[in-house]
Structures are given as structure tokens and as C-alpha cells.
KENURO-608905 format. One record per residue: x, y, z of N, C-alpha, C in turn; residue number from 1; residue in three letters. Coordinates in Angstrom, 2 decimals. Example, Ala and Ser with C-alpha at 12.3 -4.5 7.8 and 13.67 -1.06 7.14 Angstrom:
2
      n_u      n_v      n_w     ca_u     ca_v     ca_w      c_u      c_v      c_w    i   aa
    13.19    -5.69     7.80    12.30    -4.50     7.80    13.20    -3.30     7.80    1  ALA
    12.85    -2.25     7.08    13.67    -1.06     7.14    12.90     0.03     7.87    2  SER
***
This chain:
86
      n_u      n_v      n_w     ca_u     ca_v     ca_w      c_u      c_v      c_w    i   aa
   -13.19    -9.92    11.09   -12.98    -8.93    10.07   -14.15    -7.95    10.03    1  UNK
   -15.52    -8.63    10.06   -16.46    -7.32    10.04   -16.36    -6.33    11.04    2  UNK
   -16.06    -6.80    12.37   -15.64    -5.73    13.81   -15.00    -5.03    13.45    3  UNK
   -13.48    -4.84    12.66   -12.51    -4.17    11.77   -13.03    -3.15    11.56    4  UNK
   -13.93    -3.91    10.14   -14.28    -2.80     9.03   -15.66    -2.30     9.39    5  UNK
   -16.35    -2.30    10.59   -17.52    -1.97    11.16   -16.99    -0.26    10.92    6  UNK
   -17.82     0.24    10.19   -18.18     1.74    10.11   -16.92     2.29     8.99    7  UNK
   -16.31     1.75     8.84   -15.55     2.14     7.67   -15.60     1.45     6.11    8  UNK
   -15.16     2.52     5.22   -15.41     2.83     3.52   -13.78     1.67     3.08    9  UNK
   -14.33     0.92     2.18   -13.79    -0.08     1.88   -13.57     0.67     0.01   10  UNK
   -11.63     0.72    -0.37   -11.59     1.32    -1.15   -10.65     0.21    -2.20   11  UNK
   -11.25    -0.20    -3.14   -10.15    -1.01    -3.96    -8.90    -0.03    -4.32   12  UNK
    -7.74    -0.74    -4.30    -6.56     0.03    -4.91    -6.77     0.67    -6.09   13  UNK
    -7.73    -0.28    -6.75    -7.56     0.20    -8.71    -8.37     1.32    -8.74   14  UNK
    -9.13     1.33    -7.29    -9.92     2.59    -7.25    -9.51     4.05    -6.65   15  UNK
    -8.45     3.50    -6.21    -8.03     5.10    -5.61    -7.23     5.77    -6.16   16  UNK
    -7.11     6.17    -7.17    -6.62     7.04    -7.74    -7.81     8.04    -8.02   17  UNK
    -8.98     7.63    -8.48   -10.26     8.04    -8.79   -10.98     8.89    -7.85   18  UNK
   -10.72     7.68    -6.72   -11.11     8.40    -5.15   -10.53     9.47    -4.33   19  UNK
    -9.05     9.77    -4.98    -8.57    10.72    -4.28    -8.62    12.00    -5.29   20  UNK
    -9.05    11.50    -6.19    -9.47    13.10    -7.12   -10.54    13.66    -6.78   21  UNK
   -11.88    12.80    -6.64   -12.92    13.11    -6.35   -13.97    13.20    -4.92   22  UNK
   -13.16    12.51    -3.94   -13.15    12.43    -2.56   -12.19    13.37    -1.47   23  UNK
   -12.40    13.81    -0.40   -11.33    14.09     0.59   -11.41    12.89     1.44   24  UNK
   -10.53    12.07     1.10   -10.32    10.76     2.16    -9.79    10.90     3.57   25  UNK
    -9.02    12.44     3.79    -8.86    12.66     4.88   -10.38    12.89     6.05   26  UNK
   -11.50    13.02     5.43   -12.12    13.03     6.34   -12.72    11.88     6.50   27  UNK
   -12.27    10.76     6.00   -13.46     9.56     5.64   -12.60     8.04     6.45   28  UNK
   -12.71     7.51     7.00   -12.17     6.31     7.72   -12.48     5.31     7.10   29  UNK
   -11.16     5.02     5.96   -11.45     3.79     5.33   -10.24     3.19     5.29   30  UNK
   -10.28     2.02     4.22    -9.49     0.54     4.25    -9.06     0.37     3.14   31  UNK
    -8.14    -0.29     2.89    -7.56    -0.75     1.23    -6.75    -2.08     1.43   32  UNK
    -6.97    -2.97     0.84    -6.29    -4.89     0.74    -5.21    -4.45    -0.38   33  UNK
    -4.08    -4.87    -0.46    -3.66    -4.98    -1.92    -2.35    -6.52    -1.60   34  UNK
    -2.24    -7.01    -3.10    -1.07    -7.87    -2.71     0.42    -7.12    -3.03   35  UNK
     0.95    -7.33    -2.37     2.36    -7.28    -2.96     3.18    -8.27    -4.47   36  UNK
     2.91    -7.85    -5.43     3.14    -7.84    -6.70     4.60    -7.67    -7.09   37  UNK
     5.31    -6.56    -6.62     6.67    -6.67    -7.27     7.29    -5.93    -5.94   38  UNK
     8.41    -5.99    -5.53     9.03    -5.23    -4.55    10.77    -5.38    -5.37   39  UNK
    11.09    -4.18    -5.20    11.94    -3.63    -4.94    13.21    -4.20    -4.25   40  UNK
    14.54    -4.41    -4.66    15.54    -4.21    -3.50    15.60    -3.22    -2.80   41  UNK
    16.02    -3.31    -1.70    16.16    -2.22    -0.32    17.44    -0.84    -1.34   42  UNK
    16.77     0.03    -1.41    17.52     0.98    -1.14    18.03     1.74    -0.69   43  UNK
    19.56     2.58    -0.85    19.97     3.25    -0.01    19.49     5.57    -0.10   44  UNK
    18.88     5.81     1.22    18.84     7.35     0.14    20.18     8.21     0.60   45  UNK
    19.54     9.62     0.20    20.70    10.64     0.14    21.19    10.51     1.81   46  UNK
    20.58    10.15     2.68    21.02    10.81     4.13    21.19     9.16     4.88   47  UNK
    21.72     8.07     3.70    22.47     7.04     4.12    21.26     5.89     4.90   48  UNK
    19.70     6.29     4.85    18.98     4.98     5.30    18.30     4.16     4.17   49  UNK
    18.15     3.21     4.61    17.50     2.47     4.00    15.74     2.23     3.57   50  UNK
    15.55     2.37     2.42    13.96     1.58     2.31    13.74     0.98     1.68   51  UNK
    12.35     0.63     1.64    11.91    -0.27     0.57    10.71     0.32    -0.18   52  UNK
    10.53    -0.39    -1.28     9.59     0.22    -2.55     8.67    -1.32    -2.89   53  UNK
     7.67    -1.37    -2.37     6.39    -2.52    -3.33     5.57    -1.58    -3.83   54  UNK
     5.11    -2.64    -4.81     4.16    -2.46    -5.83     2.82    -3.40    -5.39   55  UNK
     1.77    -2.56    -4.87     0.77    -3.23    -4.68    -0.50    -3.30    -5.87   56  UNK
    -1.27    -3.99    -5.53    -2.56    -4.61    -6.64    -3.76    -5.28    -5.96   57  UNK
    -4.92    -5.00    -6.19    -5.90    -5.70    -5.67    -6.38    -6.74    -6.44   58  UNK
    -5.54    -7.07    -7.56    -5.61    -8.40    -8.44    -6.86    -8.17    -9.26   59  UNK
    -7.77    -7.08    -8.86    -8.89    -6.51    -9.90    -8.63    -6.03   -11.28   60  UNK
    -7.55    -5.70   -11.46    -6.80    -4.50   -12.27    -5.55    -4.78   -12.57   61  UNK
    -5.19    -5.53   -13.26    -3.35    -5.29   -13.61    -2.50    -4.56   -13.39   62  UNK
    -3.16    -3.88   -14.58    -2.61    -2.37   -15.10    -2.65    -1.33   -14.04   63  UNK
    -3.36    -1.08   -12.48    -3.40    -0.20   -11.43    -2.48    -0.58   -10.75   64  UNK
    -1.25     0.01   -10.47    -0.48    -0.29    -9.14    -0.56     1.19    -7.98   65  UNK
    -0.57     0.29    -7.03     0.36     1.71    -6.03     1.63     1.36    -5.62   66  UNK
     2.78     2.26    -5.59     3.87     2.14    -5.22     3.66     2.54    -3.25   67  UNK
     4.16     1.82    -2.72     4.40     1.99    -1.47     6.01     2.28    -0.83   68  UNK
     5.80     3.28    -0.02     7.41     2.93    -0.02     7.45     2.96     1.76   69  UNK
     8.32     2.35     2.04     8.85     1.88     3.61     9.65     2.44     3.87   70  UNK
     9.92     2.83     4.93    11.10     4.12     5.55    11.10     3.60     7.17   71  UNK
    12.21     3.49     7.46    12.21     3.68     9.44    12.24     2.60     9.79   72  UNK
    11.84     2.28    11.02    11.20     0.97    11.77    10.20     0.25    10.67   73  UNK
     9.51     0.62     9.95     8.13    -0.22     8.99     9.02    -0.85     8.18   74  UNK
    10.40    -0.24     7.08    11.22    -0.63     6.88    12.10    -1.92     7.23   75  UNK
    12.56    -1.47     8.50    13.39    -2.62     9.82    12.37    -3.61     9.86   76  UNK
    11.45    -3.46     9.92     9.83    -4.91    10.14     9.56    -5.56     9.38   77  UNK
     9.27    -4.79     7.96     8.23    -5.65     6.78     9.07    -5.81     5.61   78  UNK
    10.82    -5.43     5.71    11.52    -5.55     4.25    11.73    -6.97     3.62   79  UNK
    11.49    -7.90     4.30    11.47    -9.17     4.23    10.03   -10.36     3.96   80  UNK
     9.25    -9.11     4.02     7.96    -9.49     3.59     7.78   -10.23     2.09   81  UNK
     7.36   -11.40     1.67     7.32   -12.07     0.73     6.22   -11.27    -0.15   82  UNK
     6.88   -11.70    -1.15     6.11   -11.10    -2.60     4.38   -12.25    -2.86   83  UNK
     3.56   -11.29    -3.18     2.44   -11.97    -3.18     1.56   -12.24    -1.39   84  UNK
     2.15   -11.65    -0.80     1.54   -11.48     0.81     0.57   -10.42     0.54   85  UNK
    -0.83   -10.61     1.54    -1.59    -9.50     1.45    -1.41    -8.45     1.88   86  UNK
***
């Protein structure tokens, strides 16, 4: 894990909301852990595919979620991903 995160900015979830007001993260090479907390049934959109919607948490913070949403192949891969996985 340190080889990983060797040279990159380590950002809690509950923190990025903060960080993307006050940071340009596009120039910055960093990382974020969160668990999967609540997910979503697969939905269908307007142009007939499917995704998915979790709710992630770094378990720091309750009250902070990020919504993630899955589209495509990431979709086809991880919709089956168990709730509470990192």
C-alpha cells in the first residue's frame, strides 16, 4: 500500500467537498477509501442502459456521503458489489 500511495495526497471523503472548493484536484494526484454504505437498485436511464448509484462514507462522518454512480462496463463489473465493501 505505501508503493500505491508513494507521492500522492490522501483525501478523506468527508473531506472533499471542502477540498474541491478550495483546491484544483485536477492538478494534484490523489486517493480517496470510502465504504459502500447504501447502494441503490440498478437503474434503468432515458437511452435504455443500465446503472448503479452507491453511497459512499469514510465511516469518519455519517452525515458526509458521496453518491457514486456506475455507468458501462464499471456498471457490468461492480453492480453486485456487496454493501459495506471498501
Amino acid at each position: 500500500m505505501g508503493r500505491k500511495m508513494a507521492n500522492r495526497k490522501f483525501i478523506r471523503l468527508s473531506q472533499l467537498k471542502n477540498k474541491l472548493a478550495t483546491e484544483n484536484l485536477e492538478e494534484i494526484d490523489w486517493v480517496t477509501f470510502g465504504v459502500i454504505v447504501k447502494k441503490v437498485t440498478p437503474q434503468s436511464a432515458n437511452n435504455g442502459r443500465t446503472f448503479s448509484i452507491w453511497r459512499l462514507n469514510d465511516l469518519r462522518d455519517l452525515n458526509e456521503c458521496v453518491s457514486l454512480f456506475l455507468f458501462g462496463e464499471v456498471h457490468k463489473e461492480h453492480w453486485k458489489t456487496d454493501q459495506g465493501t471498501v
